[in-house]
C-alpha positions in Angstrom: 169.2 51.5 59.0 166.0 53.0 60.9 164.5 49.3 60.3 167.4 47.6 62.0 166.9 50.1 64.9 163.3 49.1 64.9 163.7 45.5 64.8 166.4 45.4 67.9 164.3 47.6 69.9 161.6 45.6 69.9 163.1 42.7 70.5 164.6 44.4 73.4 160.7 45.1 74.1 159.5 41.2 73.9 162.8 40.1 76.1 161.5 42.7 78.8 158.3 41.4 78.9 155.8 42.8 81.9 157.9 41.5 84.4 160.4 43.6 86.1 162.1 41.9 88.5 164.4 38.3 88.3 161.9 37.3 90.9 159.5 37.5 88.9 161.0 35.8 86.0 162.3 33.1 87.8 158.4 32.5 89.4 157.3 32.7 85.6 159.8 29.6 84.9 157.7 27.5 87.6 160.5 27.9 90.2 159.1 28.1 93.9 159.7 30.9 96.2 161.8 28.3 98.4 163.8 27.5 95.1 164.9 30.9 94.5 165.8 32.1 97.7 168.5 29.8 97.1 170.0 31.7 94.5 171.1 34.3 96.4 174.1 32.1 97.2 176.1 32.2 94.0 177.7 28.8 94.2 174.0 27.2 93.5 173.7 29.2 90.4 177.1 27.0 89.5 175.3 24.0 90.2 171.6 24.9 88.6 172.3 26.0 85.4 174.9 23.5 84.2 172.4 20.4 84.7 169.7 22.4 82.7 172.1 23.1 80.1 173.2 19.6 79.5 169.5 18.5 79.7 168.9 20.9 76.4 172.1 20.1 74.8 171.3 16.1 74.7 167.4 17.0 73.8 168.7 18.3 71.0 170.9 15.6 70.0 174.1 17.7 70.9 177.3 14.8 72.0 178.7 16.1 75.9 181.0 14.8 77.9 179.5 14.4 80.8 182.1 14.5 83.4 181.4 17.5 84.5 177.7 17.2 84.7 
């Protein structure tokens, strides 16, 4: 049991990374300082993320109906 606890919290560890802030992360990602100040308005999270995700799911040979996207 002391091994599982050991395992998860370092994972936690690697997830948290040096950076602190979602600014930070987000700049990590590639996206520009004009990009995020965007996402302060939660409707363009809605309209971000979704594309991305559909881009990954095809990559990987995943079907999606696309009539959402």
């Amino acid at each position: 049991m002391g091994l599982t606890f050991v395992v998860v919290q370092s994972k936690a560890a690697a997830k948290t990374g040096s950076m602190r802030y979602q600014w930070q992360i987000m700049r990590s990602l590639g996206l520009r300082d004009e990009e995020i100040k965007q996402f302060a308005d939660p409707k363009h999270w809605l309209g971000y993320f979704p594309a991305l995700a559909y881009q990954d799911l095809t990559s990987m040979g995943v079907k999606v109906i696309s009539l959402y996207y």
